[in-house]
Structures are given as structure tokens and as C-alpha cells.
C-alpha positions as a Markdown table, in Angstrom:
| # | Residue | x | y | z |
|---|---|---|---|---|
| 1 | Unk | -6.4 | -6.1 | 20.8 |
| 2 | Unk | -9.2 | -5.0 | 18.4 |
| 3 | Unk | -7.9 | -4.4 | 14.8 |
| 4 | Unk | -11.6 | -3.1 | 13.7 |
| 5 | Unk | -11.7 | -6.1 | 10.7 |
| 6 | Unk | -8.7 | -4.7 | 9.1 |
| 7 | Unk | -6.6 | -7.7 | 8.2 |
| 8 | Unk | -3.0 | -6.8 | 9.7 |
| 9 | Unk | -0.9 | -9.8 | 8.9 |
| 10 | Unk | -1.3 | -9.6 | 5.4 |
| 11 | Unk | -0.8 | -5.3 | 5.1 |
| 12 | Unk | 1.8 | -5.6 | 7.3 |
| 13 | Unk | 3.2 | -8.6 | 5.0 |
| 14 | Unk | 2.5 | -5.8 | 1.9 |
| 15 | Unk | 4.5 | -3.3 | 3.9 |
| 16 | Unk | 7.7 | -5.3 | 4.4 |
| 17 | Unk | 7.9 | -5.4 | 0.7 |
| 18 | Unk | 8.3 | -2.0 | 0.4 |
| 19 | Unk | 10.5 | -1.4 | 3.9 |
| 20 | Unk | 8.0 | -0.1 | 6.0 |
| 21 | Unk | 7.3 | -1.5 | 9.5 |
| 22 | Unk | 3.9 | -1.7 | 11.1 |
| 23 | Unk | 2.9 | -2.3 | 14.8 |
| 24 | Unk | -0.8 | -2.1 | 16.4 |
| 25 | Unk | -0.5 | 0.5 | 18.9 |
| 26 | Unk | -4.2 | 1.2 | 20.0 |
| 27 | Unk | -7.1 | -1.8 | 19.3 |
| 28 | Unk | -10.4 | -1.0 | 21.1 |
| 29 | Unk | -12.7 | -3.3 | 22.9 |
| 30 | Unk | -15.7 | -2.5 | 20.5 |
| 31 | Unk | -13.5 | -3.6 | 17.7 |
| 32 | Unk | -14.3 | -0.6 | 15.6 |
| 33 | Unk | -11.0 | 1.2 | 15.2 |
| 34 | Unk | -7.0 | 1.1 | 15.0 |
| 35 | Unk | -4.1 | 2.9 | 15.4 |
| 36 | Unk | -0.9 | 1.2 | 13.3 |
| 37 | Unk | 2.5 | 2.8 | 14.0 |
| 38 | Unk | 4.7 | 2.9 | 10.7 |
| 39 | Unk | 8.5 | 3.7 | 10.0 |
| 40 | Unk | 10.6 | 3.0 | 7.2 |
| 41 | Unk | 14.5 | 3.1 | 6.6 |
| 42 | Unk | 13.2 | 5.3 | 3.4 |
| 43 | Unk | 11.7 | 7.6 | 5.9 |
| 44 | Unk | 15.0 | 8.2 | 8.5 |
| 45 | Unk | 13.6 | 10.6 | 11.0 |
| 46 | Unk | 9.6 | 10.2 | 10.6 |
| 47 | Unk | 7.1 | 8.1 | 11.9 |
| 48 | Unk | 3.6 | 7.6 | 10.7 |
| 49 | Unk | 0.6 | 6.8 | 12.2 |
| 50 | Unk | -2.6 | 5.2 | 10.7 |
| 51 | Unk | -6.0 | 5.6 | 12.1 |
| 52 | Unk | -8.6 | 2.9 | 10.4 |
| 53 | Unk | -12.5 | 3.0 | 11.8 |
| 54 | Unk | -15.0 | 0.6 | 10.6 |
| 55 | Unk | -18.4 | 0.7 | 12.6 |
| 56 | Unk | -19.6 | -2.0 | 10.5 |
| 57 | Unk | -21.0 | 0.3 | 7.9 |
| 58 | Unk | -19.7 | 2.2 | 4.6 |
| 59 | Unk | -17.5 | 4.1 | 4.2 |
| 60 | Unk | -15.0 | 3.0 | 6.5 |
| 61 | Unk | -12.4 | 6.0 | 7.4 |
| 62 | Unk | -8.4 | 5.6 | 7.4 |
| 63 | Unk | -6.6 | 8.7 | 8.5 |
| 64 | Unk | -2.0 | 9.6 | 8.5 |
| 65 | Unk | -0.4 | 11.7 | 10.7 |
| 66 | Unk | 3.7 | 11.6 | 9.8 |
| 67 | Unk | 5.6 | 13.2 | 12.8 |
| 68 | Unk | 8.8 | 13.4 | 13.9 |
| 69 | Unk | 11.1 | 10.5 | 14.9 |
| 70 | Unk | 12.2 | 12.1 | 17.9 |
| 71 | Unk | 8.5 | 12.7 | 19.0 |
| 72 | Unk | 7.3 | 9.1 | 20.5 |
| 73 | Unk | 3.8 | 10.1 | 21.7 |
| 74 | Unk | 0.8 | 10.0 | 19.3 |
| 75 | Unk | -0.8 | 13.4 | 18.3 |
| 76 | Unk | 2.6 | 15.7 | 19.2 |
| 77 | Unk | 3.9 | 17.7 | 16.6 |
| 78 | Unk | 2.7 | 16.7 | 13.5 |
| 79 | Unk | 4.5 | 17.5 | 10.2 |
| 80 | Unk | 0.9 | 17.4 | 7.7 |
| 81 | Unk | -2.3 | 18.1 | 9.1 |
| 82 | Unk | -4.5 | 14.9 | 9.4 |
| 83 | Unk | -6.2 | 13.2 | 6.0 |
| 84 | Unk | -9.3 | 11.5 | 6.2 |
| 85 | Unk | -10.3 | 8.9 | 3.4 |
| 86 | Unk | -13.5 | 7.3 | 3.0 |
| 87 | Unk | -13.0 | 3.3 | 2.3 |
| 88 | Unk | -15.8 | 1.8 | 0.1 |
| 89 | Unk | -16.6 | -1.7 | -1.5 |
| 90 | Unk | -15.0 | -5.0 | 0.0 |
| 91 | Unk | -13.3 | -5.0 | 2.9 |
| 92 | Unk | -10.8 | -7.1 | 1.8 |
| 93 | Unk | -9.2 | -4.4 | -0.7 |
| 94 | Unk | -8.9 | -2.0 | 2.0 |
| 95 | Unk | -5.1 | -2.9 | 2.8 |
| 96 | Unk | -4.4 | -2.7 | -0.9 |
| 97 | Unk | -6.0 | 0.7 | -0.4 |
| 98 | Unk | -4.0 | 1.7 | 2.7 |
| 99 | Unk | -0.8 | 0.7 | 0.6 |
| 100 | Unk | -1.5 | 3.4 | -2.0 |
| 101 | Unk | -1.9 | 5.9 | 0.6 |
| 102 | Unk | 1.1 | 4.8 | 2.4 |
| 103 | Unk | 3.4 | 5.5 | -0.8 |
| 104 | Unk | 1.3 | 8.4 | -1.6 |
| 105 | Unk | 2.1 | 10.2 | 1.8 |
| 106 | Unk | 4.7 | 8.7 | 3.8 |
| 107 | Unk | 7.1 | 7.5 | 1.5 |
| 108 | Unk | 6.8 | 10.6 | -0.5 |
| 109 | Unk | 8.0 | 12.9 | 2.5 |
């Protein structure tokens, strides 16, 4: 399953050290975008999902939707309307990046 570049072992290493749990849900062929399930014992009751798209070009997008618990299928429901941030500069900071927007949004529910 395409992860689109993003390095997944190591954010989902960053998560565990603040309780979050991440799982690929949706990888793509063409390798150019993501879907990461997240839920956290912080967070009883919500789920997140993350959206990353990188088409091999700046800026690379990451988008959250934080849902319901209850509501298992992506795109039902959705407590905040969707955020789309533009990733720039090395790759390899984006996770740092998705961190920060992780404790920004979902943790902060």
C-alpha cells in the first residue's frame, strides 16, 4: 500500500509517545496520497483521520477530519470541518509537522 513518501514507521513511532495510534487505511497505486486512521486513550470517543498528498511537487497537502468513535466509515459525520495545510521544505520534517498538527487539533478536542 502506497504511503505517498510519507515516512510511517517513524510518525507512527512519534505518536506512540504521545498515546496516539496510527494505521494506514487508504495507500494508492500512484503512490501520491494517504489516509492514516488515528485514536488516542486522550481522545475516548473520537477518531481522526489524516489525509497526506504529495504529487512529487511543493507544497505537499495534509488534511484532519476528527469524528465520532461510534462512526467507523471515513467522511460520516464529522465533528470540524476539513483543514488543509500546505507542507514545504524537506520531506523529511513533514512528520515532525504532522505531530504539531496532531496536538494542535486532535488532542485538543
Amino acid at each position: 500500500m502506497g504511503s505517498a513518501g510519507l515516512d510511517v514507521k517513524r510518525l507512527s513511532s512519534l505518536l506512540q509517545r504521545i498515546k496516539v495510534d496510527c494505521s494506514i487505511v487508504e495507500g494508492d497505486e500512484l503512490f501520491d496520497h494517504c489516509v492514516l486512521r488515528l485514536s488516542s486513550i486522550k481522545c475516548p470517543g473520537q477518531i481522526a483521520f489524516i489525509e497526506y498528498i504529495n504529487q512529487g511537487d511543493e507544497p505537499r497537502l495534509i488534511g484532519i477530519k476528527i469524528e465520532p468513535r461510534k462512526s467507523e466509515e471515513l467522511g460520516q459525520s464529522f465533528q470540524i470541518s476539513e483543514e488543509w495545510i500546505k507542507l514545504r521544505g524537506k520531506r523529511s520534517d513533514d512528520t515532525e509537522k504532522i505531530i504539531t498538527l496532531i496536538e494542535q487539533t486532535f488532542l485538543r478536542q
